[in-house]
PDB file of N, CA, C, O and CB in Angstrom:
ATOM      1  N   UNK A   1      -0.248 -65.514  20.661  1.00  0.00           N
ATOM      2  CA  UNK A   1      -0.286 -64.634  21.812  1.00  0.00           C
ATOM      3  C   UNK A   1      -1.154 -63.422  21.490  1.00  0.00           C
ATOM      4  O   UNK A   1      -1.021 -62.743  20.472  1.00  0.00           O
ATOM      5  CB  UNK A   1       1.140 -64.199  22.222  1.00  0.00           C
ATOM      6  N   UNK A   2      -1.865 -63.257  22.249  1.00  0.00           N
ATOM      7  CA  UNK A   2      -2.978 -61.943  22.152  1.00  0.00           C
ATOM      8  C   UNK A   2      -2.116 -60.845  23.430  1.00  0.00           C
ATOM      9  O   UNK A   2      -1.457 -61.273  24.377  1.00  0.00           O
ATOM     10  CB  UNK A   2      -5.116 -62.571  22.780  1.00  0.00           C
ATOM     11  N   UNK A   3      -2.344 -59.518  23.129  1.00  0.00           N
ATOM     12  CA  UNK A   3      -1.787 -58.597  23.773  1.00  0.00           C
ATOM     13  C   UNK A   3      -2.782 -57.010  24.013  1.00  0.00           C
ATOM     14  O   UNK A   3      -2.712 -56.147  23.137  1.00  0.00           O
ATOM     15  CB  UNK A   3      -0.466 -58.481  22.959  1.00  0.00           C
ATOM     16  N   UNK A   4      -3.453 -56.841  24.971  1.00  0.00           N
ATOM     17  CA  UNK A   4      -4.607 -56.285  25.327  1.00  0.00           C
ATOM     18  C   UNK A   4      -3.524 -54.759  25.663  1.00  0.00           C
ATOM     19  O   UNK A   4      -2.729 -55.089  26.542  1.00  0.00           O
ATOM     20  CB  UNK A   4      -5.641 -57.245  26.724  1.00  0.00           C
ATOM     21  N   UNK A   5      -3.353 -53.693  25.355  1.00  0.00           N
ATOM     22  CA  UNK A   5      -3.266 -52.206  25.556  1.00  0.00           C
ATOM     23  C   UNK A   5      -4.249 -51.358  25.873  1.00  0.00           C
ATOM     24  O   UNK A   5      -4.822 -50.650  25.046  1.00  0.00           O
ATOM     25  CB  UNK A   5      -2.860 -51.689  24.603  1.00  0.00           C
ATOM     26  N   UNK A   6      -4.534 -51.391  27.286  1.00  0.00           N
ATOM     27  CA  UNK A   6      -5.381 -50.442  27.514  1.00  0.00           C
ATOM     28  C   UNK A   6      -5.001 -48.924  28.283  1.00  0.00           C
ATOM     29  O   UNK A   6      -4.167 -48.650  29.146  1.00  0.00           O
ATOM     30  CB  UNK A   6      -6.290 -51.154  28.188  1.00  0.00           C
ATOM     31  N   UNK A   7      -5.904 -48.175  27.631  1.00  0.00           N
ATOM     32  CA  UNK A   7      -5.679 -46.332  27.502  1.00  0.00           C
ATOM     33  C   UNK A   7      -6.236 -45.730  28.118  1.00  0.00           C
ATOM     34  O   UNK A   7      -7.436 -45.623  27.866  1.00  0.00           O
ATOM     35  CB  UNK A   7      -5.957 -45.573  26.417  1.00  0.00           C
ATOM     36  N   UNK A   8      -5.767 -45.140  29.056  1.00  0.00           N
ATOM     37  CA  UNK A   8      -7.146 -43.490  29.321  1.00  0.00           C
ATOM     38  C   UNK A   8      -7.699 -42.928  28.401  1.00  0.00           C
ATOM     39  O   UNK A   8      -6.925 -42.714  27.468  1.00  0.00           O
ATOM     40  CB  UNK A   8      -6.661 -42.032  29.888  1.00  0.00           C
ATOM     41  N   UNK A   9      -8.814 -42.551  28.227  1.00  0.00           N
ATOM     42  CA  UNK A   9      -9.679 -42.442  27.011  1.00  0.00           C
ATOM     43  C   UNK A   9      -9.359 -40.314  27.184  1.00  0.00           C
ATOM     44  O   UNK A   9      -9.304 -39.482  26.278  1.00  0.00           O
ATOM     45  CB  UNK A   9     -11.863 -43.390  27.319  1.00  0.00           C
ATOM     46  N   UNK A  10      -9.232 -40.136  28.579  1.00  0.00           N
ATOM     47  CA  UNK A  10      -9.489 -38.852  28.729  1.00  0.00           C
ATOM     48  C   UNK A  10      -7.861 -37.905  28.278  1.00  0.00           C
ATOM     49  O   UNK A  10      -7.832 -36.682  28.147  1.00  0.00           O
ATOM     50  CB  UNK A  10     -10.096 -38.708  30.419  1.00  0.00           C
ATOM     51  N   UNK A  11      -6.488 -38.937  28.085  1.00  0.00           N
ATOM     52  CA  UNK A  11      -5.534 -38.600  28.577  1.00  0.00           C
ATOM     53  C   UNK A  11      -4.579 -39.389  27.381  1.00  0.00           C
ATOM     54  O   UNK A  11      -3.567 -38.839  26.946  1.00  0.00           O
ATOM     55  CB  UNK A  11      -5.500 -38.921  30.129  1.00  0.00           C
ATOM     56  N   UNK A  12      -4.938 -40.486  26.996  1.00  0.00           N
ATOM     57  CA  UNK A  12      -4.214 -41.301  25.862  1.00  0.00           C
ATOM     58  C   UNK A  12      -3.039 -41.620  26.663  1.00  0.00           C
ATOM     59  O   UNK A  12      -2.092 -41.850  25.911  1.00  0.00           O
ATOM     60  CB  UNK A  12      -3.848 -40.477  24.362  1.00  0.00           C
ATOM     61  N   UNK A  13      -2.822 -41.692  27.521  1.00  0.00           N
ATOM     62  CA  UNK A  13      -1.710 -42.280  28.894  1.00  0.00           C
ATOM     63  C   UNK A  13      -1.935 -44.133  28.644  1.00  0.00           C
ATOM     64  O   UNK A  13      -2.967 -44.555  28.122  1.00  0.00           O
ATOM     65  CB  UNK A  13      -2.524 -41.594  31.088  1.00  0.00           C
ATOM     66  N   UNK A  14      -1.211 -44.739  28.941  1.00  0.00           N
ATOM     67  CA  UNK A  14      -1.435 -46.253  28.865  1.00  0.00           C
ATOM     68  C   UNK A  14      -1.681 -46.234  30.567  1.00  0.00           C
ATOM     69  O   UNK A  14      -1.022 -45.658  31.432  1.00  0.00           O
ATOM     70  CB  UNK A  14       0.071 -47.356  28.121  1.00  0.00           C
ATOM     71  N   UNK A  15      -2.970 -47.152  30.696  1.00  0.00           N
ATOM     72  CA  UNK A  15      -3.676 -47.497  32.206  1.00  0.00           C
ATOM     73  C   UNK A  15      -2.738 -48.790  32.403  1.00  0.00           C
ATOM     74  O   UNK A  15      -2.457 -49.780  31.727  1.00  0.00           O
ATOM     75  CB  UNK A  15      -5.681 -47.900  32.236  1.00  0.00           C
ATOM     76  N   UNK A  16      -2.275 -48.108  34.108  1.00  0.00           N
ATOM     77  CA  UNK A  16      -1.577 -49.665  34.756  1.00  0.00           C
ATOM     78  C   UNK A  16      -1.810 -49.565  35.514  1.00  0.00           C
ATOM     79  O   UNK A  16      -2.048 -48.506  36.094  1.00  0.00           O
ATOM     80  CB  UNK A  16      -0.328 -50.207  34.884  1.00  0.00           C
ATOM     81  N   UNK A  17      -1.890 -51.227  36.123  1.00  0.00           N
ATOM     82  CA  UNK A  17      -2.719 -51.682  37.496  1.00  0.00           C
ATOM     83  C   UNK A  17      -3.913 -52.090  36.994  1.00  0.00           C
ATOM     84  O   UNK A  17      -4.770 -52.430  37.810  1.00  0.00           O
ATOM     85  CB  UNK A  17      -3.004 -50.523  38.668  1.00  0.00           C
ATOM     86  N   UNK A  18      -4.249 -52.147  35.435  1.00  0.00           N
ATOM     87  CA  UNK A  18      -5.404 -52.605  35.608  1.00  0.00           C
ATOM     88  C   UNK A  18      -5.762 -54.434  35.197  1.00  0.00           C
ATOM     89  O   UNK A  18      -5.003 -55.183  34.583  1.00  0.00           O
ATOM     90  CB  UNK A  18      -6.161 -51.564  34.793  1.00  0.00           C
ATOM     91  N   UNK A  19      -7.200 -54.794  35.789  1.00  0.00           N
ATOM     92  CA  UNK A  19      -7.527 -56.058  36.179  1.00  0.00           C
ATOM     93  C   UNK A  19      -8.085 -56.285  34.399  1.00  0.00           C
ATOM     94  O   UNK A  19      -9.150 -55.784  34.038  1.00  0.00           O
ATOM     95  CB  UNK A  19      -8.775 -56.188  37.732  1.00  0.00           C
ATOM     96  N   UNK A  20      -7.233 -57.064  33.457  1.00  0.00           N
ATOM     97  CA  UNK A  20      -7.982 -57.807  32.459  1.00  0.00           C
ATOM     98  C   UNK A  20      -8.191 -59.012  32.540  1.00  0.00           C
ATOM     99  O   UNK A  20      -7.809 -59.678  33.503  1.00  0.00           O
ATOM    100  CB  UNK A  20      -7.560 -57.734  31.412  1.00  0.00           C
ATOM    101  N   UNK A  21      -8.955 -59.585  31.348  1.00  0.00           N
ATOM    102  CA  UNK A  21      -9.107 -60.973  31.101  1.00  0.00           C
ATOM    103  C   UNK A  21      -9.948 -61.020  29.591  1.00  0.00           C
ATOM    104  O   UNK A  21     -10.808 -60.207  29.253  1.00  0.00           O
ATOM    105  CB  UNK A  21      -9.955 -61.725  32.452  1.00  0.00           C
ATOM    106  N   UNK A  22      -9.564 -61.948  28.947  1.00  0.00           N
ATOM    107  CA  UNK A  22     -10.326 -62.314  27.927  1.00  0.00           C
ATOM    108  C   UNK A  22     -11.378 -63.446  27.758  1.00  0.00           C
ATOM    109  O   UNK A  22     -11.392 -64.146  28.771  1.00  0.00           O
ATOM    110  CB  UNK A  22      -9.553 -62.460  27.161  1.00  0.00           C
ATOM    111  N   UNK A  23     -12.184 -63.821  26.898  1.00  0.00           N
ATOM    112  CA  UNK A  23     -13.071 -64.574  26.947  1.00  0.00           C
ATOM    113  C   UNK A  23     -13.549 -65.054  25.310  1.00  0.00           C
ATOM    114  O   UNK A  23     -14.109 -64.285  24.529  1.00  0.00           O
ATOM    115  CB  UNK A  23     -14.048 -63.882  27.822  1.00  0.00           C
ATOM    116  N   UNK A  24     -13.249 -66.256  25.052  1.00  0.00           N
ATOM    117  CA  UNK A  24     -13.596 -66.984  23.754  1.00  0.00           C
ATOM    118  C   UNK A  24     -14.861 -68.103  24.161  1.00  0.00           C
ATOM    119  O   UNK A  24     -14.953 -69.263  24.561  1.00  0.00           O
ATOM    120  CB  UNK A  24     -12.090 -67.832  23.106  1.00  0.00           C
ATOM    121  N   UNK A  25     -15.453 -67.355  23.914  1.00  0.00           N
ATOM    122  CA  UNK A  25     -17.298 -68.929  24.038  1.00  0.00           C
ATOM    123  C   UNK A  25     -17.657 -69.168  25.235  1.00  0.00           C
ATOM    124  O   UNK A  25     -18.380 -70.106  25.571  1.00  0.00           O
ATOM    125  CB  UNK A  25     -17.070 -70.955  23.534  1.00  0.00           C
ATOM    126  N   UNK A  26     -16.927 -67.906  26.343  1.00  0.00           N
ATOM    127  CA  UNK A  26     -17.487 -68.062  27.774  1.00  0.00           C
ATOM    128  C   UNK A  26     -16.757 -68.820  28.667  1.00  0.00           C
ATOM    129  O   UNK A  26     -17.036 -69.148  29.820  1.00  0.00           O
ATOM    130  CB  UNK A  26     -18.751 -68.641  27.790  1.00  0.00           C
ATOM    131  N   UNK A  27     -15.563 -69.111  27.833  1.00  0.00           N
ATOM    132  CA  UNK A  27     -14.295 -69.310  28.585  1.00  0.00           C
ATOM    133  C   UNK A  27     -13.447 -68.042  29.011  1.00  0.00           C
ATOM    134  O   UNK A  27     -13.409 -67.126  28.190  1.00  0.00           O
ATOM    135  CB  UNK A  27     -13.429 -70.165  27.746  1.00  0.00           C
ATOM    136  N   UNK A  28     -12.800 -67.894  30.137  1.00  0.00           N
ATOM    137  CA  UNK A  28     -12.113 -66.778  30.497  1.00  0.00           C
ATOM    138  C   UNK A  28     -11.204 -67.194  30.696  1.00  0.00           C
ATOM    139  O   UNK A  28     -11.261 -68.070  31.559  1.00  0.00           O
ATOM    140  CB  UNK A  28     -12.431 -66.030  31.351  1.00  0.00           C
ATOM    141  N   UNK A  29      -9.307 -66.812  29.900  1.00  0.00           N
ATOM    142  CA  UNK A  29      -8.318 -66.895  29.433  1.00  0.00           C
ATOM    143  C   UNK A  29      -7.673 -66.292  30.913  1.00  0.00           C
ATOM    144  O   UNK A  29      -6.757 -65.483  30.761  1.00  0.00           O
ATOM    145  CB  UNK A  29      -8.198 -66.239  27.988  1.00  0.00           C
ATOM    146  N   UNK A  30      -7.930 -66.499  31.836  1.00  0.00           N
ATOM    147  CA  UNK A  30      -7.251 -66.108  33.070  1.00  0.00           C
ATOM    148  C   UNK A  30      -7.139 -64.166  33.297  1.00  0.00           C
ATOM    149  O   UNK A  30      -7.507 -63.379  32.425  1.00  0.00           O
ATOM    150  CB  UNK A  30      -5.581 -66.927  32.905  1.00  0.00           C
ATOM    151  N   UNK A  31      -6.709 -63.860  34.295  1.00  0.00           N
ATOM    152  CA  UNK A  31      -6.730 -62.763  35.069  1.00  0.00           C
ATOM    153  C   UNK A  31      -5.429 -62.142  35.036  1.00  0.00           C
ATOM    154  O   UNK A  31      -4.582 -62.476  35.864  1.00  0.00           O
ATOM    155  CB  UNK A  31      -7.143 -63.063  36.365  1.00  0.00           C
ATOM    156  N   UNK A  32      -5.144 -61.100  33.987  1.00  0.00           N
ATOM    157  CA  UNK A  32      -3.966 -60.249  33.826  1.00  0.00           C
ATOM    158  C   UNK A  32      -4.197 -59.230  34.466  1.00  0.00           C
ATOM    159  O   UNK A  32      -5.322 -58.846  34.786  1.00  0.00           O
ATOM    160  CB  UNK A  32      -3.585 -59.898  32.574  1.00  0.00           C
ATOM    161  N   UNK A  33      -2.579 -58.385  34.858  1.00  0.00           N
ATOM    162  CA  UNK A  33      -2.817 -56.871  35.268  1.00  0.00           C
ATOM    163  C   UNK A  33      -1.233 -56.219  34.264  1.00  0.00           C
ATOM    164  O   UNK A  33      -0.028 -56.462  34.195  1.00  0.00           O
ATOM    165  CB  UNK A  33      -2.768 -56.603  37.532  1.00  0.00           C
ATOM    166  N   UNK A  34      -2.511 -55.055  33.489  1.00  0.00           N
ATOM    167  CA  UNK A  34      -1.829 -54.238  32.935  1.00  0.00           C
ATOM    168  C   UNK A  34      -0.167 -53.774  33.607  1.00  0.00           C
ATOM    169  O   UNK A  34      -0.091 -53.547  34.814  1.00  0.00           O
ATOM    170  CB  UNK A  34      -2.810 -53.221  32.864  1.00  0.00           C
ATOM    171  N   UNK A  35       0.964 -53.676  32.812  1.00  0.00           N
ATOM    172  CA  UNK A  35       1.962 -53.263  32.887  1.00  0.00           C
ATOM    173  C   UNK A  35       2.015 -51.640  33.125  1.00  0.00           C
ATOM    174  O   UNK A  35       1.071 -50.852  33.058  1.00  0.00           O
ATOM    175  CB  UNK A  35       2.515 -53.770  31.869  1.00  0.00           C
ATOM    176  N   UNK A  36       3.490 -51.350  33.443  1.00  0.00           N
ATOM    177  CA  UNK A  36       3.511 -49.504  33.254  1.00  0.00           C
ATOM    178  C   UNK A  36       3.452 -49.235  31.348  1.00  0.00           C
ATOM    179  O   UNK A  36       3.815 -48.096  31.052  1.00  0.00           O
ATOM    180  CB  UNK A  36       5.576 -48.631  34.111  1.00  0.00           C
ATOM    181  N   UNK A  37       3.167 -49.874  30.470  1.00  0.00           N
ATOM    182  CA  UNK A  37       3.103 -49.836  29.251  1.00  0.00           C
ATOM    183  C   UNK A  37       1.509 -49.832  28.685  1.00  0.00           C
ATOM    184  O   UNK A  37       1.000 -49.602  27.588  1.00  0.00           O
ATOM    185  CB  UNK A  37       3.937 -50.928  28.831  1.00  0.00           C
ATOM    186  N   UNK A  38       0.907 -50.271  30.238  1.00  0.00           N
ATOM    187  CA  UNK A  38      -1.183 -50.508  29.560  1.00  0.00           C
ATOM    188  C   UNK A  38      -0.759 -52.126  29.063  1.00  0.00           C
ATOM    189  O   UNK A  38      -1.260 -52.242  27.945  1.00  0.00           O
ATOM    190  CB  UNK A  38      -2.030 -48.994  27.414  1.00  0.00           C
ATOM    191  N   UNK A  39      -0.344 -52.878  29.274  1.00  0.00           N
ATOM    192  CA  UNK A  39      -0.293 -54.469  28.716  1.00  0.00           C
ATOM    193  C   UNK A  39      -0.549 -55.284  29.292  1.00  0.00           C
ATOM    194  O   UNK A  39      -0.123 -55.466  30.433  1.00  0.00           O
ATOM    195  CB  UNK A  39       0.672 -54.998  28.349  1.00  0.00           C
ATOM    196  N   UNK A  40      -1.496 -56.200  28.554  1.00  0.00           N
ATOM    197  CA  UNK A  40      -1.481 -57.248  29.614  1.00  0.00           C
ATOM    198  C   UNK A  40      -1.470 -58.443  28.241  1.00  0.00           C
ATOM    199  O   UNK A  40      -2.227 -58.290  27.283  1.00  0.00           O
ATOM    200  CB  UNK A  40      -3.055 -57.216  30.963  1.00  0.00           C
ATOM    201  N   UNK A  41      -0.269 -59.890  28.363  1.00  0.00           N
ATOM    202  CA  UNK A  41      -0.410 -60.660  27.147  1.00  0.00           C
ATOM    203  C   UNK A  41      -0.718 -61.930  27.926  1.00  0.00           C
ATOM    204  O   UNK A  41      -0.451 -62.286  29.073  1.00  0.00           O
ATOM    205  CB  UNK A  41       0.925 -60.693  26.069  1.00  0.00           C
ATOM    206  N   UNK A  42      -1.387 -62.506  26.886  1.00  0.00           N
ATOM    207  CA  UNK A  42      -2.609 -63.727  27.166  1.00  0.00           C
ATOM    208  C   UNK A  42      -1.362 -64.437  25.877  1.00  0.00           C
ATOM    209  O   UNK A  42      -0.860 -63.918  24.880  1.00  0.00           O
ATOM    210  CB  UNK A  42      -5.012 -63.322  26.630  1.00  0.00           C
ATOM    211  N   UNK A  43      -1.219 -65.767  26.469  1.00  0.00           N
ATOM    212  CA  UNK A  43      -0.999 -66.959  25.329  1.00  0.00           C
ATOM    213  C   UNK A  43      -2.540 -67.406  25.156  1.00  0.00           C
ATOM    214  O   UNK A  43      -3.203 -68.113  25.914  1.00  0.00           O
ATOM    215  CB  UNK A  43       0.135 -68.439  25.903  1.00  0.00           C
ATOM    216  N   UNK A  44      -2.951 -66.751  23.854  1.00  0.00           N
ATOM    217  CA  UNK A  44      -4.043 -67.581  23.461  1.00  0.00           C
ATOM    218  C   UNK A  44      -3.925 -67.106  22.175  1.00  0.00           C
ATOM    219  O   UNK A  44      -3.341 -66.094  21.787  1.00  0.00           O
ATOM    220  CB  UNK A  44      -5.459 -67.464  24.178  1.00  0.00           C
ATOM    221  N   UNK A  45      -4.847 -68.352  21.234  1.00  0.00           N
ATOM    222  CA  UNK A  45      -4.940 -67.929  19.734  1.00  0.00           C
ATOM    223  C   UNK A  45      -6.307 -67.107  19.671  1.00  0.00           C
ATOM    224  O   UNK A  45      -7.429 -67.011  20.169  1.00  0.00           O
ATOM    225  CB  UNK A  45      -4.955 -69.324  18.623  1.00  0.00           C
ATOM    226  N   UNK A  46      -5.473 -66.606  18.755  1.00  0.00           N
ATOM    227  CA  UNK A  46      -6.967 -65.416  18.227  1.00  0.00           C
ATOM    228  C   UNK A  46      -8.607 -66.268  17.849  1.00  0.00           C
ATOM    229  O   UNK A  46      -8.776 -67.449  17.548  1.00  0.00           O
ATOM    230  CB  UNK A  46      -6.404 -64.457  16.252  1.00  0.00           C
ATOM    231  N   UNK A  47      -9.288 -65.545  17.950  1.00  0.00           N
ATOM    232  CA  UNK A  47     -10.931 -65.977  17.943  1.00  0.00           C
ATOM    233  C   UNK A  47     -11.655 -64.490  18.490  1.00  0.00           C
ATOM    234  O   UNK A  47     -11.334 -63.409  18.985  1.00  0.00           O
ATOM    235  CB  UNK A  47     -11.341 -67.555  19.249  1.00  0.00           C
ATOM    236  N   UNK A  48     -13.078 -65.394  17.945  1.00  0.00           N
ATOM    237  CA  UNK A  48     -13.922 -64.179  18.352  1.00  0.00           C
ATOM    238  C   UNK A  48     -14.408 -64.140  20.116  1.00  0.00           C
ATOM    239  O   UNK A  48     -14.831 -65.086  20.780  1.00  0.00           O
ATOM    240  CB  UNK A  48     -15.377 -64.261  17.305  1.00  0.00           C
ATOM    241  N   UNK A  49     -14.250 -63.167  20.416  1.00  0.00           N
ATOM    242  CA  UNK A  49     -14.408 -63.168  21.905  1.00  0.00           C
ATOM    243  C   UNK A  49     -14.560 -62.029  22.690  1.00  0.00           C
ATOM    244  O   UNK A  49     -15.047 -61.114  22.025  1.00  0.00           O
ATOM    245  CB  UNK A  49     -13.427 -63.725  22.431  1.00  0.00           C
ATOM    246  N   UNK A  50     -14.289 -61.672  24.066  1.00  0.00           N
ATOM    247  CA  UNK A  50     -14.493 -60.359  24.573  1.00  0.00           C
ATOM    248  C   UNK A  50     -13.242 -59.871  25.509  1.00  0.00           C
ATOM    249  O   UNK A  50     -12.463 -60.576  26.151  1.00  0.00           O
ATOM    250  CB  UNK A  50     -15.858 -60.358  25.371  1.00  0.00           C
ATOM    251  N   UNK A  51     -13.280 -58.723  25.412  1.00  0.00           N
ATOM    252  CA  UNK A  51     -12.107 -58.348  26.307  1.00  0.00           C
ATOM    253  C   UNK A  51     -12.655 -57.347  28.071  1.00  0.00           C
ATOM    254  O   UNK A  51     -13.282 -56.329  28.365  1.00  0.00           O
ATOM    255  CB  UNK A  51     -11.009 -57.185  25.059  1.00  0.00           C
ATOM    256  N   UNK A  52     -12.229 -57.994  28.485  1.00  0.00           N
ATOM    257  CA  UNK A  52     -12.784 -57.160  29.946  1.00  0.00           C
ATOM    258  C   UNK A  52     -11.863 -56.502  30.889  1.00  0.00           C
ATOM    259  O   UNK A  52     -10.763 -57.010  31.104  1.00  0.00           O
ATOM    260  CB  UNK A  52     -13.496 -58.132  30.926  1.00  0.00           C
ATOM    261  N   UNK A  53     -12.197 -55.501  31.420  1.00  0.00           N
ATOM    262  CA  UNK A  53     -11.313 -54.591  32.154  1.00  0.00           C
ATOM    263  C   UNK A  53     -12.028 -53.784  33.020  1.00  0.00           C
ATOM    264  O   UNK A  53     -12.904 -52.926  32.906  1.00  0.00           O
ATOM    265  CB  UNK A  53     -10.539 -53.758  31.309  1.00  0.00           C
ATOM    266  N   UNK A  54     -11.176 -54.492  34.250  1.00  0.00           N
ATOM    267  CA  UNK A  54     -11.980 -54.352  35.372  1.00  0.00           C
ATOM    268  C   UNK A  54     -13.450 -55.012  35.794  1.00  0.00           C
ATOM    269  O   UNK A  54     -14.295 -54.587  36.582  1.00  0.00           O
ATOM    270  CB  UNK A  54     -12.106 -53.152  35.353  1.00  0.00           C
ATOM    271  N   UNK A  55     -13.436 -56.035  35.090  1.00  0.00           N
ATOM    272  CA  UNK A  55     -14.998 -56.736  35.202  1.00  0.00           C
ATOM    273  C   UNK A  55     -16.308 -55.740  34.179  1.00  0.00           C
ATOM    274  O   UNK A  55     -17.515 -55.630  34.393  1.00  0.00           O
ATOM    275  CB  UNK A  55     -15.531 -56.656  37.262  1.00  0.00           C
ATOM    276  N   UNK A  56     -15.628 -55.266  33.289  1.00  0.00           N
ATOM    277  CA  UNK A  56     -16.351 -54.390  32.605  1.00  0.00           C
ATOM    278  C   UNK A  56     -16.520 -54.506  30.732  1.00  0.00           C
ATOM    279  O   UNK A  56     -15.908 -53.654  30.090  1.00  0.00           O
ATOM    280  CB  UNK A  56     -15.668 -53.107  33.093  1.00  0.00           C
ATOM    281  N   UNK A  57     -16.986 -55.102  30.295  1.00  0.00           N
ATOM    282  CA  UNK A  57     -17.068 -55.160  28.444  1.00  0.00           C
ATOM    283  C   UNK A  57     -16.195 -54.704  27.546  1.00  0.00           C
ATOM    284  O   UNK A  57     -16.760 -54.390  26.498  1.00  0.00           O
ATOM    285  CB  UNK A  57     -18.109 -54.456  27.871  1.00  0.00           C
ATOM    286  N   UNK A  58     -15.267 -54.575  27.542  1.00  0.00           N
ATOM    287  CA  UNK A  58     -14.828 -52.884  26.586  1.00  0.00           C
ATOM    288  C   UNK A  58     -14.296 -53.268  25.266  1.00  0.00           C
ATOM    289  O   UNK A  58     -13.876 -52.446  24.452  1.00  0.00           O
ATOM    290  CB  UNK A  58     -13.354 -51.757  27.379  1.00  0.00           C
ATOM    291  N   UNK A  59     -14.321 -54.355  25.108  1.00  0.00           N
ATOM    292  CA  UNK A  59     -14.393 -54.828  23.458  1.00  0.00           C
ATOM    293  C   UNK A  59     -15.239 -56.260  23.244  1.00  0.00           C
ATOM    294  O   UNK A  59     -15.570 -57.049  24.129  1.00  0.00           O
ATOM    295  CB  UNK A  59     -12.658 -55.127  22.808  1.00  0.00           C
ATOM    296  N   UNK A  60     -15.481 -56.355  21.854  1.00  0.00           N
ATOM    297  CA  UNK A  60     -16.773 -57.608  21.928  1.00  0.00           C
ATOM    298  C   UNK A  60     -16.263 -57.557  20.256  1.00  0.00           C
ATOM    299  O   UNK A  60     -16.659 -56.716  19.449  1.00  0.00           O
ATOM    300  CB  UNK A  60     -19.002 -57.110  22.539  1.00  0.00           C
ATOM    301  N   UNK A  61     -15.376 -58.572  19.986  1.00  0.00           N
ATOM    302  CA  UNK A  61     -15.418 -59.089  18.299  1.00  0.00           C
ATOM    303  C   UNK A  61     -13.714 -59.878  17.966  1.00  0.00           C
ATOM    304  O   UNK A  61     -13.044 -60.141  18.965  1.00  0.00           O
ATOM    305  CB  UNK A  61     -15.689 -57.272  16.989  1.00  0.00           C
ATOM    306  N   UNK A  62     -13.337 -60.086  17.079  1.00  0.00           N
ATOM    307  CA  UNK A  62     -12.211 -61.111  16.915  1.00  0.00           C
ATOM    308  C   UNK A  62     -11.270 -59.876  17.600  1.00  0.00           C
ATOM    309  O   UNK A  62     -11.176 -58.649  17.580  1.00  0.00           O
ATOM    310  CB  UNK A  62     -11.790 -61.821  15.079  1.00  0.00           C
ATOM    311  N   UNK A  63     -10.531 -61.276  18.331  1.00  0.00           N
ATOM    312  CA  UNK A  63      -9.188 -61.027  19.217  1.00  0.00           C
ATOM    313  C   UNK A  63      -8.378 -61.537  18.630  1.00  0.00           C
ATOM    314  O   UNK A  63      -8.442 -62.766  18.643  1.00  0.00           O
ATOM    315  CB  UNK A  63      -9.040 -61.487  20.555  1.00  0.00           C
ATOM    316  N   UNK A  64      -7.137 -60.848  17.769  1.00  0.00           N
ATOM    317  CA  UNK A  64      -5.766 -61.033  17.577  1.00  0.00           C
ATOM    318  C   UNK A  64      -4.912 -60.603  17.650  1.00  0.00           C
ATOM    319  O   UNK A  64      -5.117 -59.524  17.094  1.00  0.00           O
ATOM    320  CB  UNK A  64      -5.489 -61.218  16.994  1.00  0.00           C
ATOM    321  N   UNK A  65      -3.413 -60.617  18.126  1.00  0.00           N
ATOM    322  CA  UNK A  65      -1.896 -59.962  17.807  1.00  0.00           C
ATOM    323  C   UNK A  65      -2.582 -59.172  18.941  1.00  0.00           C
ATOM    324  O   UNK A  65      -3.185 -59.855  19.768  1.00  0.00           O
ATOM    325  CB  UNK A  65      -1.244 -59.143  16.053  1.00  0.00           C
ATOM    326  N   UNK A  66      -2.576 -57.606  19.128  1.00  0.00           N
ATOM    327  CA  UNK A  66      -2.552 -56.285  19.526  1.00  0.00           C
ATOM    328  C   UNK A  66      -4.107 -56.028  19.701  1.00  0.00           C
ATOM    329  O   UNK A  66      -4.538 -55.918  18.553  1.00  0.00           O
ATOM    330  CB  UNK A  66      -1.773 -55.310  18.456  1.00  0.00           C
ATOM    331  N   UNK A  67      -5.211 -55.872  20.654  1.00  0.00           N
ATOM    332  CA  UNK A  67      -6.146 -55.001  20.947  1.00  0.00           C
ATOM    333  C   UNK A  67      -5.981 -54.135  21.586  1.00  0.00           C
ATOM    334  O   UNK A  67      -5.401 -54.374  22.645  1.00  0.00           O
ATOM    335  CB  UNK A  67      -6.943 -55.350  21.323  1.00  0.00           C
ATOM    336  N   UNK A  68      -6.328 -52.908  21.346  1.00  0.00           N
ATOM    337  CA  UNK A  68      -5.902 -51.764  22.007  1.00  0.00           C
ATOM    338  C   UNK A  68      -7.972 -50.760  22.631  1.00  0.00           C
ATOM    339  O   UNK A  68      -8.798 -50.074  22.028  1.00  0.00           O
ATOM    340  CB  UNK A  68      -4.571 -50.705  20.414  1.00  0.00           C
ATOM    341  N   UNK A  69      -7.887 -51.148  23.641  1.00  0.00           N
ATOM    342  CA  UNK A  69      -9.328 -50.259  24.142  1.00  0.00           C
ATOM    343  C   UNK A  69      -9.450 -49.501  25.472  1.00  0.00           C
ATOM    344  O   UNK A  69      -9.155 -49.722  26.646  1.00  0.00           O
ATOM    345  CB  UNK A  69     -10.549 -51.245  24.280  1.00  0.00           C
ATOM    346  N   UNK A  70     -10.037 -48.470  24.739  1.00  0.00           N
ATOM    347  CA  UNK A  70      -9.983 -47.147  25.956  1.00  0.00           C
ATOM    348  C   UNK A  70     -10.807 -47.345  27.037  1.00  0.00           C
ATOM    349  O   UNK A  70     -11.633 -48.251  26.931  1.00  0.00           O
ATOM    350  CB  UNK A  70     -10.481 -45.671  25.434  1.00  0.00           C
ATOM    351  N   UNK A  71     -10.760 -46.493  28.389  1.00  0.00           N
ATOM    352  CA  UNK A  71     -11.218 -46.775  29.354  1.00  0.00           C
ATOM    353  C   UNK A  71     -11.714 -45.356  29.906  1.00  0.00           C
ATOM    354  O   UNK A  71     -12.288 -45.282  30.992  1.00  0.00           O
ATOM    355  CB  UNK A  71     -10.322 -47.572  30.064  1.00  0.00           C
TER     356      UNK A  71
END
């Protein structure tokens, strides 16, 4: 299980409501929305891949356990 925490970058607040998804080789691991905690968990095994939020890049390298990226 991979588990995406995303942050206000301006505020260190955990962002909810927001639209993730991950991506291993240009596959996309389906369409999460952040919790009142900033969470969103993907059953997938770790690999190298990208994390997106809001249709936007915000991490690019191995995905495992806990990624945590600001917004």
């Amino acid at each position: 299980m991979v588990t995406v925490k995303v942050v206000w970058q301006d505020t260190g607040k955990p962002a909810k409501d927001q639209k993730v998804s991950i991506g291993f080789d240009g596959w996309t691991r389906g369409v999460k929305f952040t919790d009142s905690n900033g969470e969103a968990h993907f059953g997938a095994d770790p690999g190298s891949g990208k994390v997106y939020v809001n249709g936007s890049t915000e991490y690019s390298g191995h995905i495992s356990g806990r990624v945590v990226v600001y917004i």
